[in-house]
C-alpha positions in Angstrom: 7.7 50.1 84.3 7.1 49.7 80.9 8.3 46.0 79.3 10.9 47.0 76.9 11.9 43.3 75.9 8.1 42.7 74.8 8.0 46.3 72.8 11.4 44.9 71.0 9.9 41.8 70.1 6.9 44.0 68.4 9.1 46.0 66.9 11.3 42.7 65.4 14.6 44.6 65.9 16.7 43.5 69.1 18.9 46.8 70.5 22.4 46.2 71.1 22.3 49.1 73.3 18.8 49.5 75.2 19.6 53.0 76.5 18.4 54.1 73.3 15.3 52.6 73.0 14.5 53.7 76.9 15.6 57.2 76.0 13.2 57.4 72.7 10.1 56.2 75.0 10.7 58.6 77.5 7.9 61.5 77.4 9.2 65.1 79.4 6.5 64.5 82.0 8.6 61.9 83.5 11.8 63.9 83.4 9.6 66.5 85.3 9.6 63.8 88.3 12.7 62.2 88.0 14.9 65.2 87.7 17.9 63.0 88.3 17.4 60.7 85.0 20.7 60.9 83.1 19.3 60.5 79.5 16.8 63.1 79.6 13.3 63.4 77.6 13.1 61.8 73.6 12.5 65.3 72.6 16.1 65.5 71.0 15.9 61.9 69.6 12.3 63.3 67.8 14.5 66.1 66.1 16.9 63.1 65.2 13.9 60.9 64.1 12.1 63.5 62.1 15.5 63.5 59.7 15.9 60.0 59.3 12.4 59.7 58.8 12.5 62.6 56.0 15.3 61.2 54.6 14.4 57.4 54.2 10.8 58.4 52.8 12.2 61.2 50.3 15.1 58.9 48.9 12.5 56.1 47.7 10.1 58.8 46.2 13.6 60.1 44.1 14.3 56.0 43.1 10.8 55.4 42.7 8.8 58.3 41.2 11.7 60.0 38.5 8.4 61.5 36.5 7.1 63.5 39.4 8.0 67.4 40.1 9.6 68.8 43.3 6.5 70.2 44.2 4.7 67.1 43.6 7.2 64.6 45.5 7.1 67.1 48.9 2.9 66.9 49.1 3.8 62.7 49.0 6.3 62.8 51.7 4.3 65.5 54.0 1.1 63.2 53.9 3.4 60.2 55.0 5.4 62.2 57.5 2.8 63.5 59.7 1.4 63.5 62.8 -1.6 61.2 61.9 0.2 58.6 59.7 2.8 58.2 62.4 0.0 58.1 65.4 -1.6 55.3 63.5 1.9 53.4 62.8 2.3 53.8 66.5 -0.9 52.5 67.2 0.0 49.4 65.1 2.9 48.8 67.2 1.2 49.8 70.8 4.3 52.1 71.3 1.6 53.9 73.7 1.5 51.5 76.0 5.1 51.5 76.6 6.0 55.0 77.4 7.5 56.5 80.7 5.3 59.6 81.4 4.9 61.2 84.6 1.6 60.3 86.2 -0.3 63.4 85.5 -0.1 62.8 81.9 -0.4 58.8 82.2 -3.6 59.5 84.4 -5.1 61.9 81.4 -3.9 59.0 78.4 -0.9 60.5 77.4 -0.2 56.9 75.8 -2.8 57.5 73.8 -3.1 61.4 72.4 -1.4 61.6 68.7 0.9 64.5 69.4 2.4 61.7 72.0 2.7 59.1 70.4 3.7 60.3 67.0 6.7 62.5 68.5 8.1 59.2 70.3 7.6 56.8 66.9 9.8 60.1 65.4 12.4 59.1 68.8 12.0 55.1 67.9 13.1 55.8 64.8 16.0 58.0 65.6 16.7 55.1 68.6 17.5 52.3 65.5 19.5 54.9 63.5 21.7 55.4 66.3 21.8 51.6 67.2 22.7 50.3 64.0 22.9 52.8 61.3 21.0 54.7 58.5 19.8 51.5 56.5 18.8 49.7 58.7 16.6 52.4 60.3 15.2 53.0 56.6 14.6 49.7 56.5 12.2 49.3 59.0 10.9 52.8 57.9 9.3 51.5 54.9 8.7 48.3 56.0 6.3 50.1 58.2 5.3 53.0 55.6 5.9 52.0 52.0 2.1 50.9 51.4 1.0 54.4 52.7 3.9 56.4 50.7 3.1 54.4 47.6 -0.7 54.7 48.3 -0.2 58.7 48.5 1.8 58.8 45.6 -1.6 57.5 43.5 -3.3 60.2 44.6 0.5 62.9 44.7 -0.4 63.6 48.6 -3.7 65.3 48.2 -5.5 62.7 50.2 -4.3 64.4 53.4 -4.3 67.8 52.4 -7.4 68.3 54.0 -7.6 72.2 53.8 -6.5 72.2 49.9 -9.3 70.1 49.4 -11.9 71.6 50.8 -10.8 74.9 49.6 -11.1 73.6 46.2 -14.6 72.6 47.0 -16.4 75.7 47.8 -14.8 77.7 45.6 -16.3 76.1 42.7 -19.6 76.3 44.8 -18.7 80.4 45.1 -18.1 80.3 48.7 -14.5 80.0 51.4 -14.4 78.1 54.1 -13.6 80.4 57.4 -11.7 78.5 60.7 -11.9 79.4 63.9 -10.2 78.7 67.4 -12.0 77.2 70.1 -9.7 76.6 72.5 -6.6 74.7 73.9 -6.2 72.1 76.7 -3.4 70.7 78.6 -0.3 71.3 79.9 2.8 73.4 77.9 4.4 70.5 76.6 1.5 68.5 75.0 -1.6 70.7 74.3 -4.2 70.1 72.2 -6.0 72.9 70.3 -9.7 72.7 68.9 -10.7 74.6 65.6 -14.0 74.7 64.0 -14.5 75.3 60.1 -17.8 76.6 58.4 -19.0 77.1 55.1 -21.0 79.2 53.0 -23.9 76.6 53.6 -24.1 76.9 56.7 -22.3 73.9 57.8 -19.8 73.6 59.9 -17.3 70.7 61.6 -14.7 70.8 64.8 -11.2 69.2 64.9 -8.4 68.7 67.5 -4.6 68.6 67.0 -1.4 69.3 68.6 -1.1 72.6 67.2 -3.4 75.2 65.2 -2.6 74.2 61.8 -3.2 71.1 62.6 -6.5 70.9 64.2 -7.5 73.0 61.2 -6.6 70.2 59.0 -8.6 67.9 61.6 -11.6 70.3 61.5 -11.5 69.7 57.6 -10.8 66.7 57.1 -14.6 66.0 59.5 -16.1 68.3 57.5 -15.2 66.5 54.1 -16.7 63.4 55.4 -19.5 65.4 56.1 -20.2 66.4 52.7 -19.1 63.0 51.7 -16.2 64.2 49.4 
C-alpha cells in the first residue's frame, strides 16, 4: 500500500485529516475492485482541484499582470493549468508512485501515464483546500507553479499553444496543417488517443494525449521540434 507519510513529507504539508489525501490518490481502477471503499475514486476531488487550481493561478495573474487583456491572461493560465504542466509537477513530486490503482492499470503504468497523474495532482490540490483552506492550498499552488505561470506570462501563453503556433507557421509558408486520428488505447476511464499532423511539405509528426484535442496539440508540439521552431 502506498506510503502516505513519506508522500506528505514530499509534499512539506502534514494533513490533519489523512482521509483526504487517501481519497485524492485514489485512481477508479481500484474502486472497480474494492467496491466496498467508503470514499470512492478522486474523480470528484479533480472537479474540486481543477477550481482551486483555476482560481489560485488566475488571482496572481489579476495582482500581477494589471496591463494584460482578458484574452491575454486566459492563454497564461490555460498553458499553466494543463495536463502536461501538472503531469510534470507530479512527476516532481513522484505523486505516481503513490497512487491506489487497481492492478490492471498498475500492471500497464498507470502511475506513470499523464492523463493519471495530472487528474490526481488536480485531487492533491483539492485534498489541501479541504484540509486547511483556500490560502493555504494557493500557497502551495504557486510555490509549485509560479516560475512556470511567470515564465508563460513572458511569452502570454503561446509557448504551449502548440496548434496556434504551427498554424501560424505554414500559413506564412502558403500551406495548413491537416490532423488525423490514429487510434485510441485503453480502458473507458483512462484512454489514450494518437493523432498525426502533416504539412504541406510533406512532413508529418504523431502525438498521444488523453483526449483528441490534446494529442493534437502533442502531435504539434513534435512536429515544431521537428522544424526546429
Amino acid at each position: 500500500m502506498p506510503d502516505l507519510g513519506k508522500f506528505e513529507k514530499i509534499l512539506g504539508y502534514k494533513f490533519k485529516n489523512i482521509s483526504y489525501l487517501k481519497n485524492a490518490l485514489t485512481h477508479t481502477s481500484y474502486i472497480n475492485e474494492h467496491k466496498n471503499n467508503p470514499q470512492g475514486s478522486n474523480e470528484r476531488m479533480e472537479f474540486l482541484g481543477d477550481s482551486v487550481l483555476g482560481l489560485s493561478v488566475s488571482e496572481f495573474l489579476y495582482k500581477n499582470y494589471k496591463n494584460l487583456p482578458e484574452g491575454v491572461l486566459s492563454k497564461i493560465r490555460a498553458s499553466v493549468v494543463c495536463e502536461d504542466s501538472l503531469a510534470k509537477l507530479a512527476s516532481s513530486l513522484s505523486l505516481g508512485e503513490f497512487l491506489y490503482m487497481g492492478k490492471g492499470e498498475l500492471l500497464s503504468g498507470g502511475g506513470f501515464k499523464p492523463s493519471v497523474t495530472s487528474d490526481a495532482m488536480e485531487s492533491v490540490i483539492a485534498a489541501i483546500y479541504l484540509d486547511s483552506g483556500f490560502e493555504t492550498a494557493k500557497s502551495y499552488v504557486l510555490s509549485w507553479l509560479e516560475d512556470a505561470i511567470i515564465e508563460a506570462a513572458e511569452h502570454k501563453g503561446r509557448e504551449t499553444d502548440y496548434k496556434s503556433r504551427l498554424q501560424e507557421f505554414c500559413q506564412s509558408k502558403g500551406f495548413v496543417p491537416t490532423y488525423e486520428l490514429l487510434g485510441e488505447s485503453g480502458p473507458d476511464h483512462s484512454k489514450i488517443f494518437e493523432a498525426r499532423v502533416s504539412t504541406g511539405d510533406g512532413l508529418f509528426a504523431e502525438g498521444k494525449g488523453s483526449n483528441k484535442k490534446k494529442a493534437q496539440q502533442m502531435a504539434a508540439k513534435a512536429m515544431l521540434e521537428k522544424i526546429k521552431l
